[in-house]
Structures are given as structure tokens and as C-alpha cells.
C-alpha positions, 0 to 999 in steps of 0.5 A, a space after each residue: 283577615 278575620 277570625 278564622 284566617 287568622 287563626 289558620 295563618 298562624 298555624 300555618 306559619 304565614 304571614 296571612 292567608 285567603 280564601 281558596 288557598 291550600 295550607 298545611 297546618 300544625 294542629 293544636 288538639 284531635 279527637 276521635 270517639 267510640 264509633 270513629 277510633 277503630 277506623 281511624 286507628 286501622 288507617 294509623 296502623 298502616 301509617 305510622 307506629 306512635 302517634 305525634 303527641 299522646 297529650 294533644 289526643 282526646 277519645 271519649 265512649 259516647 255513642 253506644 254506651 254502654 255497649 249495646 252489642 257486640 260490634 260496639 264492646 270490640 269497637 270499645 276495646 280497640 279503642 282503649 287498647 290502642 290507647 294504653 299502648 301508645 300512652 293516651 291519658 285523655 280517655 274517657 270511658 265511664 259515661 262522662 258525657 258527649 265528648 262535644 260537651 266533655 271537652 270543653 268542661 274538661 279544660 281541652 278547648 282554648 280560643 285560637 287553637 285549630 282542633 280536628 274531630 272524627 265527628 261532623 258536630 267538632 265545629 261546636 268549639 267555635 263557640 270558643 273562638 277556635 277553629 274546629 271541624 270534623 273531619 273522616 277517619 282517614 284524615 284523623 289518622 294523619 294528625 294521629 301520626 303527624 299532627 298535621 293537616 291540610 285545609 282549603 281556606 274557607 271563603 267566610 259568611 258573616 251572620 250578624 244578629 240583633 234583638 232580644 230572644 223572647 221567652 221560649 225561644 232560644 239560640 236553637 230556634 236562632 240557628 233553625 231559622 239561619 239554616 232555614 234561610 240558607 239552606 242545607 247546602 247553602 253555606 257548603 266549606 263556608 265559614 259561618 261566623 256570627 256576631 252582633 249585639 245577640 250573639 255578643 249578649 248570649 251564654 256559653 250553652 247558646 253559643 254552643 248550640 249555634 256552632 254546633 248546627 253550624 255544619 247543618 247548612 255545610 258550613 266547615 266550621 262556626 266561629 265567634 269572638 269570645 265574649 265575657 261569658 266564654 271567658 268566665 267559662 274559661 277562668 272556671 276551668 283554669 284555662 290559661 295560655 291562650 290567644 283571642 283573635 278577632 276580625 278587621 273591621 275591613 274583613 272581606 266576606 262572601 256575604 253578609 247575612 242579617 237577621 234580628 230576633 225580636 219577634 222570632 217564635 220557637 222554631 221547628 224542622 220539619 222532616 226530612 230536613 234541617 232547613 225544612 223550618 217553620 214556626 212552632 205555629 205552623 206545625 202545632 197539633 202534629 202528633 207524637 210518639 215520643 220526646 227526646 231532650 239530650 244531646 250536644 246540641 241541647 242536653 246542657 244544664 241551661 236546657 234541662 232547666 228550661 225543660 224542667 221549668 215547663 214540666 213542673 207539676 205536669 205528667 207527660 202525655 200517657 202515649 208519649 215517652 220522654 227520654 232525658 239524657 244529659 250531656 254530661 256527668 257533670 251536668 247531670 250531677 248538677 241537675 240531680 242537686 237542683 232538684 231538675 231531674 226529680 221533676 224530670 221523673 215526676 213528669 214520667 220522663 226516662 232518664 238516661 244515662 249521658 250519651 249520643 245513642 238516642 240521637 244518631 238511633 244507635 240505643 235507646 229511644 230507636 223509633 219504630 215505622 210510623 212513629 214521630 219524635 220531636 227532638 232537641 237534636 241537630 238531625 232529622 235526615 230520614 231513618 235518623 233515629 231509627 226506622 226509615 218510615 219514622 219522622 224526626 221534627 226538631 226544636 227547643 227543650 221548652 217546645 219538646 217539653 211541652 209537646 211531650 205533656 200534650 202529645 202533639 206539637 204545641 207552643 209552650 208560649 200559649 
């Protein structure tokens, strides 16, 4: 079996299982935010009266914070209601970050668990060696009140990674080019698992980024082995009591995709979607409006840093905004003390606080008709991030950066 069977067989309680069979599973950890709780507490509240275990259930406000309306302050407080009555510890309310960066800061994520979310992007703690995936409301609720779930085994696509990432380019512009080559629908109730001396080499933000987009090609989950870098991670966190799976050499996969990275350049998706992908050379010269670096996907410390790197001594483009958002509290902090968001605001950059909005188009940095952002986000479907005549491009924090001083799309290589 490989990794994720394994780890879906052990919470099943078989002894093995395969692709296309229907198991019931015991989950490890459920998570549900600000804009799926309410939902997922409604259908609760018809199902059962406590749920299953208040310790293994985690709630984060990431996505309208804070409330920008009314709608999203009576969402927020359902949600914080409902977690005081049913004794709900894991609630993080005062802007600590994207719950997709705050779990596993937080010491939640462990190889080997089975974790469900109540937002598609729950497939990042594969980076960990679990298996996570999102999940609709309704489903949610069940674990809510039961702790248990059913899942089709996914059949599983090896992606097998060799080279070195040049300069400027990263493991963003690694997964832009796997889903450019698979394809929106291509990997659909796949499992997406990645390997290979890259992958093995690359940090916990990399490996993060990569799982996250996962879902992009339709994927239920992305999963890797852990490496050392996962591990010291983990140590940091003083989390313990864990199991590693890994794959059988004789594993069977649906396909097995190779892809080196040697002469990769930074990569962008162009709109209206994520498998829309080109080189950073063939789009160069595109107009902005506007800049945004944050989100699961890359408002990671690694990030702020590379995007602060290119910055340094340069001012954003006079009709360009640059909106900055750190994934998290922590790292925010982090980057106050190493003197990165300084540089952030000496370019010209808004700054804000840690949170979803300007990705999904919820507050702050919504476009107008017309207008282009580039982005470090994992979206670019139209009307994403606001008007539905707006244009969304993704990419690295060094091409976001970049662009953002010149006003245009360019390669921070040049």
C-alpha cells in the first residue's frame, strides 16, 4: 500500500485497503472556520446535542476578520457561542492567523492522522504525512457529532521530482507547472503523492505550498513522506506520540508523473485558471493594478522574506497597491523583528492584518471591473477576487514583488 491507504486502513481498523472501496474511518482532528461553522453547526444541531470530543475539534476567524459586515459578525458569533456551549477549547478568534498555517504552528497536525476541514485547501497537512482533505459542511457536522467519516479510497498518482530550484523559483512555480500539466480536472478524487530527491530536500513552507494546490487539479488530498525538515518542525512544537508511514516499494499507482526542475523558471497562471500556466517569459509586460502576497499558500515567513529581498530599497509602482498579509500572528511577529515588514512599508506596501480576505475577495484588496492582480494565492477562477471583469494571474512572492515595483508582470531574474 502506500502512504495514504495505509494511513486510511489504519483508521479504518482493516487490515489493508484499495482503491475504490468505501471505508468508514475514525477521524483523528476536524476543523472548521468563520465562513463554514454556522453552516456546519446548523446541520449539527438537527443531528446530535454534543459533539464527539471538544479536544479534537479546532475553529479559527480567518476569513472575514475582522467582521467587515454584519452577516460575518453574526456568523462569528454563532460560531463562538456554539463553542463555549459544547466546551471548545481550540478557538482562535483574535486574528492568529489562517487556520491552514495556525494548525500546524499550533502543534494540531501529526504524520499518520486523518484530518477533515470545512475548507477545500485542508489537503495542505499532507505536507506532514497526514491525511487531510476538505470537506462540505454537512459532512463536517457528522464528524462534529460522531468522529466518523466515510471516504472512497482514492486511486493515487505518483509525482516524482529531481533537480535543484533555481534562484526565484520555487516550490509554487513547481506545483503551477504539475497542474499545468495535469490539468484542472486531471487528478479529480486522486491521491497526489510527491517524492523524489526535491521534494525530499525541500523546507516545510515548500511542502506546504505544494499540498495546499494539491486540490487545484481535483486531487482529495497531497501527501508526502516526511523528511527531517518536517521533523525538526514537529520537535519545535513538542509534538510527540506520532506514527510515519511510508509507501512499499511495490506500491501500485494509477500513474506515475515525472518532472525535474533544473531549468524551471518562475511560473504564472494566467486567468481564468489554475492549469492556465506559462512561463513568467511569456506573460512579461502584462499590466497591474494591484499586488497581493499572503495567504496559505505563500504568506509564510520563507515568503515575506523572499519578497523582502527583492524590495529592499525599491518603492512599489506609483499605480500599483501592494497588499501584504501574513499567514499568521507568529509569523508576523517574526518578520516585524527581522525587520521585513519595515522594508514592506518603505516600499509603499499596505500591510494587514493575517487573514483569507483579500484572497477569496471577501475585504480588503476586492478588485474592481477591469483591473489585474498578480498574486501569491492558489485561486484565479473569475470573479475571485472581486469583480467578475477583473483578471487574477498567480505566482511566486519574488515575481509578485517585482511586478509590483515595475507595474507590469516581470521576472525578478532579469
Amino acid at each position: 500500500m502506500n502512504i495514504t491507504e495505509k494511513i486510511l486502513a489504519r483508521a479504518s481498523g482493516a487490515k489493508e485497503v484499495q482503491p475504490g472501496e468505501i471505508i468508514e474511518v475514525e477521524v483523528d482532528l476536524a476543523m472548521s472556520h468563520d465562513g463554514t461553522s454556522p453552516p456546519t453547526i446548523n446541520t449539527f444541531n438537527k443531528i446530535a446535542d454534543q459533539v464527539w470530543d471538544p479536544d479534537k475539534i479546532v475553529m479559527v476567524y480567518d476569513h472575514n476578520l475582522p467582521a467587515n459586515t454584519m452577516g460575518s459578525a453574526e456568523f462569528q458569533r454563532v460560531t463562538r457561542d456554539f463553542a463555549r456551549a459544547q466546551g471548545i477549547k481550540n478557538l482562535y478568534t483574535h486574528g492568529e492567523g489562517i487556520c491552514h498555517q495556525v494548525l500546524p504552528e499550533e502543534g494540531f497536525i501529526k504524520p499518520g492522522m486523518v484530518v477533515v476541514g470545512a475548507d477545500s485547501h485542508t489537503c495542505t497537512y499532507g505536507a506532514f504525512g497526514a491525511f487531510a482533505t476538505g470537506m462540505g459542511a454537512t459532512d463536517v457536522a457528522v464528524v462534529y457529532a460522531t468522529g466518523k467519516t466515510w471516504f472512497m479510497v482514492p486511486g493515487a498518482f505518483q509525482i516524482e521530482v529531481d533537480g535543484i530550484l533555481r534562484e526565484h523559483v520555487t516550490a509554487k512555480d513547481l506545483i503551477l507547472h504539475i497542474i499545468g500539466s495535469i490539468g484542472s480536472y486531471g487528478a479529480t478524487y486522486k491521491t497526489l503523492e510527491f517524492c523524489g530527491s526535491t521534494v525530499q530536500d525541500m523546507d516545510v513552507a515548500g511542502r506546504m505550498t505544494m499540498c495546499n494546490m494539491a486540490v487545484e487539479s481535483g486531487a482529495k488530498n497531497g501527501i508526502m513522506e516526511p523528511n527531517q525538515s518536517v521533523l525538526k518542525y514537529l520537535k519545535e512544537r513538542n509534538v510527540e506520540n506520532f506514527q510515519i508511514f511510508t509507501s512499499d516499494p511495490d506500491s501500485i499507482y494509477e500513474k506515475t508523473l515525472h518532472f525535474s526542475v533544473d531549468d524551471l523558471e518562475p511560473q504564472v497562471a494566467c486567468p481564468h485558471n489554475v492549469d492556465n500556466v506559462h512561463p513568467v517569459s511569456h506573460v512579461s509586460g502584462e499590466s497591474i493594478d494591484q499586488a497581493f502576497i499572503g495567504s496559505c499558500t505563500n504568506g509564510r515567513l520563507e515568503d515575506l522574506r523572499m519578497a523582502a529581498q527583492v524590495l529592499e530599497n525599491e518603492k512599489v509602482h506609483p499605480d500599483v497597491r501592494l497588499i501584504v498579509s501574513p499567514a499568521s500572528r507568529r509569523i508576523y511577529q517574526t518578520a516585524i523583528a527581522e525587520g521585513i515588514i519595515e522594508t514592506f512599508l518603505d516600499a509603499g506596501a499596505i500591510i494587514i492584518n493575517p487573514g483569507c480576505g483579500p484572497c477569496l475577495g471577501a475585504h480588503m484588496g476586492v478588485l474592481t471591473a477591469g483591473e489585474v492582480c498578480i498574486s501569491t494565492t492558489n485561486r484565479n477562477f473569475v470573479g475571485r477576487m472581486g469583480d467578475p471583469l477583473s483578471e487574477v494571474y498567480l505566482a511566486n512572492p519574488a515575481v509578485v514583488a517585482y511586478s509590483a515595483i515595475h507595474g507590469e508582470i516581470r521576472n525578478p531574474s532579469e
